[in-house]
C-alpha positions as CSV (number, residue, x, y, z in Angstrom):
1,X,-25.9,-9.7,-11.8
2,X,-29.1,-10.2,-13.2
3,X,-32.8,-10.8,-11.9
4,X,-35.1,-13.2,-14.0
5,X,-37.0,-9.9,-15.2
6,X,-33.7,-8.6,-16.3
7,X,-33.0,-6.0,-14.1
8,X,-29.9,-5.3,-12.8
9,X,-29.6,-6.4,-9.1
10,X,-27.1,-5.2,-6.7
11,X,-24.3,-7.1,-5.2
12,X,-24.3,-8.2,-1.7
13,X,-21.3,-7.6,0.8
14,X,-18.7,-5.8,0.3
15,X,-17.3,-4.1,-2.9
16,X,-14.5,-7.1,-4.1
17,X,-11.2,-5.5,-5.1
18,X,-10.3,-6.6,-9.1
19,X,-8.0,-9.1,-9.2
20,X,-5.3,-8.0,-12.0
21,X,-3.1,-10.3,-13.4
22,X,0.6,-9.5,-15.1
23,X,1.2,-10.9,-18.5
24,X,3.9,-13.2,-16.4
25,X,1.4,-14.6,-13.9
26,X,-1.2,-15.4,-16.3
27,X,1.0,-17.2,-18.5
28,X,2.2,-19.3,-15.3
29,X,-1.7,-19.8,-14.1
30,X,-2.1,-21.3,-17.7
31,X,1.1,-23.1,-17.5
32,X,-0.7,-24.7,-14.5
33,X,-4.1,-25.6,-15.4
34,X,-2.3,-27.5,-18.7
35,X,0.5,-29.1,-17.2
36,X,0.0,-32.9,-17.0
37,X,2.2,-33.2,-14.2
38,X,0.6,-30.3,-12.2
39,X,-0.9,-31.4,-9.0
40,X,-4.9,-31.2,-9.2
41,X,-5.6,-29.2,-6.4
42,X,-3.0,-26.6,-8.1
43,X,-5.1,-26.8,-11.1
44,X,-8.2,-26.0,-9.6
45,X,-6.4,-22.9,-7.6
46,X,-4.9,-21.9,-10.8
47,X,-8.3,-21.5,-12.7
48,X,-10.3,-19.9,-10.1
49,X,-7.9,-17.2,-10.4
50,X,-8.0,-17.1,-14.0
51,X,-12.2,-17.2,-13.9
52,X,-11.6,-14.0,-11.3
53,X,-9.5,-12.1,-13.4
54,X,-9.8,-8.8,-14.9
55,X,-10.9,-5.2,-14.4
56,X,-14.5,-6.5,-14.0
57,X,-15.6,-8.2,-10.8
58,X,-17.4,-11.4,-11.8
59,X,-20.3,-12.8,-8.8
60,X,-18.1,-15.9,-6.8
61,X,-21.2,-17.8,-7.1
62,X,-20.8,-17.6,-11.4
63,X,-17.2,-19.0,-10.5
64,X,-17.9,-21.3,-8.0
65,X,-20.9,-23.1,-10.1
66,X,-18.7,-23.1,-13.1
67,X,-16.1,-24.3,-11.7
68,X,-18.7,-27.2,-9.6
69,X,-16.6,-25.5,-6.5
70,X,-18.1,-24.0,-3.2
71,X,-18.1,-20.1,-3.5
72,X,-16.3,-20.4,0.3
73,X,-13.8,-22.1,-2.1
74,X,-13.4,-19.8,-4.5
75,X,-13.2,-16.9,-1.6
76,X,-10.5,-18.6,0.0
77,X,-8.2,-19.0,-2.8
78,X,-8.7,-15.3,-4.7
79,X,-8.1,-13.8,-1.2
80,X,-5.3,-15.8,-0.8
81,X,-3.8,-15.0,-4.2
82,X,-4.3,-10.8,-3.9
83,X,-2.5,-11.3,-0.8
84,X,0.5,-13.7,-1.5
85,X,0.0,-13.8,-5.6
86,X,1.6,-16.7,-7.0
87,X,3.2,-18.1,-3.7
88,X,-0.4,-18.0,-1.8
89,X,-1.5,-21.1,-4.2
90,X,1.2,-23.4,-3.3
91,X,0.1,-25.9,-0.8
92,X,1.4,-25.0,2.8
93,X,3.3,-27.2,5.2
94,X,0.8,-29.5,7.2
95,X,0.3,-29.4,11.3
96,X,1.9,-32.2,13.0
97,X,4.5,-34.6,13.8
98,X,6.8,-35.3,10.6
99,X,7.4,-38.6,9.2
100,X,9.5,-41.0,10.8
101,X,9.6,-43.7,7.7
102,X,11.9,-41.9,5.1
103,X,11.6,-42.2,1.4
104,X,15.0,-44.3,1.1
């Protein structure tokens, strides 16, 4: 991170771990963010990962304004994904009652 003089400024909070991706789950996370049948909100998981990834750390406010995304957003889902990896992006079952009206 930069200041408007140039100089290098220092991050605030804690150090972020680097999120590393295997050749497998980056060709997935691409598979996702092309995919015209991919739900939207996958999408948008799937490339804040990718925008995250690599040996270098890049600031989650440079993510989350390139991606028009809140940087609480972008927290949330590269936490989510060095925890669970792939699985961690797929929605999760909602709170609540089930439906009573079936598909048929």
């Amino acid at each position: 991170m930069t200041s408007s003089a140039g100089a290098s400024v220092p991050r605030r909070g804690p150090k972020l771990e680097p999120l590393l991706l295997a050749d497998d789950e980056r060709a997935e996370l691409e598979r996702w963010t092309r995919r015209a049948t991919s739900a939207q909100a996958l999408a948008l998981r799937a490339r804040i990962v990718l925008a995250c990834a690599g040996p270098e750390v890049p600031p989650i406010v440079a993510v989350a304004r390139d991606l028009r995304v809140s940087a609480d957003t972008v927290r949330k889902w590269r936490r989510r994904f060095l925890a669970e990896r792939l699985d961690g992006l797929a929605d999760e079952p909602r709170p609540g009652r089930p439906p009573t009206i079936g598909v048929d």
